[in-house]
N, C-alpha and C positions, 0 to 999 in steps of 0.2 A: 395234839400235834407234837412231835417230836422236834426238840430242838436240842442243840450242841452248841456251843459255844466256848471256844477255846483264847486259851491268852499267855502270856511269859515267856513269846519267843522273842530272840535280840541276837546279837553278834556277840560274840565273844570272843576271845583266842583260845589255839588247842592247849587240851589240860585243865581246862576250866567248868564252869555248871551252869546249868538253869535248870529249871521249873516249869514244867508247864501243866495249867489246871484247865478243866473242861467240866462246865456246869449243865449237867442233861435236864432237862423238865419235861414234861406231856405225855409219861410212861411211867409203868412203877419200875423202879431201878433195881431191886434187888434182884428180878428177875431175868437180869441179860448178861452177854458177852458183851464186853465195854475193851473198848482194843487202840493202843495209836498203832497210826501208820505215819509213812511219810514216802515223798517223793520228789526225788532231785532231778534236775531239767534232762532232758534224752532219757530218764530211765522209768519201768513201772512203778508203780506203786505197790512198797512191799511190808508187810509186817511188823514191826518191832516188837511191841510189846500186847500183850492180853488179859486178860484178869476174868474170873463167872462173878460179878458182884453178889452171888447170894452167897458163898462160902471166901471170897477174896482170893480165892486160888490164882498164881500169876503164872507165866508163861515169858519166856524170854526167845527174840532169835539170837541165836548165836553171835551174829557179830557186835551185839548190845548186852550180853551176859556178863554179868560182873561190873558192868558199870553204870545203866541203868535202872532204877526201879520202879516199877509200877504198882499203886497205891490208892485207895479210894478213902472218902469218907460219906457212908452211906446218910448221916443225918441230912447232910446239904449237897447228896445226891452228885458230888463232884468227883471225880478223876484225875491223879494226878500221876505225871511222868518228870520222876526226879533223875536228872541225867549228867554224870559227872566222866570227870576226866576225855572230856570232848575231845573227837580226833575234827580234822578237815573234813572227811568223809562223811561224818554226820551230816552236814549240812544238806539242809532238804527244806521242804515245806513239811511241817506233820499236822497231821489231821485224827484228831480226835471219832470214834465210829461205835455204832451200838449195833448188835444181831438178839432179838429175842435168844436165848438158850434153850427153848425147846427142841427138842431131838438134835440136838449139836453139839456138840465136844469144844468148848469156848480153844483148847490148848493146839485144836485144828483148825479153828474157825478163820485166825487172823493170818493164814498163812495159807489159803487154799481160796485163790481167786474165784474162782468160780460163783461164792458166797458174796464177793464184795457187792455183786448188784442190789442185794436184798440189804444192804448197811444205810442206819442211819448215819452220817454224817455229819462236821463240823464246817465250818467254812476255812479251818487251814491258819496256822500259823508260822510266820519262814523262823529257820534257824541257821546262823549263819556263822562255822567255827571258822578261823585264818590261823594260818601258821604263823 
């Protein structure tokens, strides 16, 4: 059974960081698309970041380019999303999510809804920047 679980969201003010780590179990890890997402109140749920855990390859959306990073450590099977210089905008619930990478392009995976139904999932952490 696949589980996620995420942690390291808080409030902050803009310009400032956090962390946030997602521990998967019940699969072998090196073989997936491991991705956050996130989603603020009235809007979808959209992409940020992605990474193939068996090469570490990352993927960024553009409006998270250059200031977040996305990071694993495959011994203890975790995920992490190191996010600085936080605008307002950020602020969302993000969710931690896993896609087997078989016949998928992990770099298209976390930005092509259609896919999302087949994600495992985290239960969501809020992040909360203020001006």
């Amino acid at each position: 059974q696949v589980q996620l679980v995420e942690s390291g969201g808080g409030s902050v003010q803009a310009g400032g960081s956090l962390r946030l780590s997602c521990t998967a179990s019940g699969y072998t890890y090196s073989s997936y698309c491991m991705g956050w997402f996130r989603q603020a109140p009235g809007k979808e749920r959209e992409g940020v970041a992605a990474i193939y855990s068996g090469n570490g390859t990352p993927y960024y959306a553009d409006s998270v380019k250059g200031r977040f990073t996305i990071s694993q450590d495959n011994a203890v099977n975790t995920l992490y999303l190191q996010m600085n210089s936080l605008k307002p905008e950020d602020t969302a619930v993000y969710y931690c999510a896993a896609h087997t990478a078989k016949d998928i392009w992990c770099g298209g995976w976390y930005v092509t809804r259609q896919l999302y139904d087949d994600n495992y999932w985290g239960q969501g952490t809020q992040v909360t920047v203020s001006s």
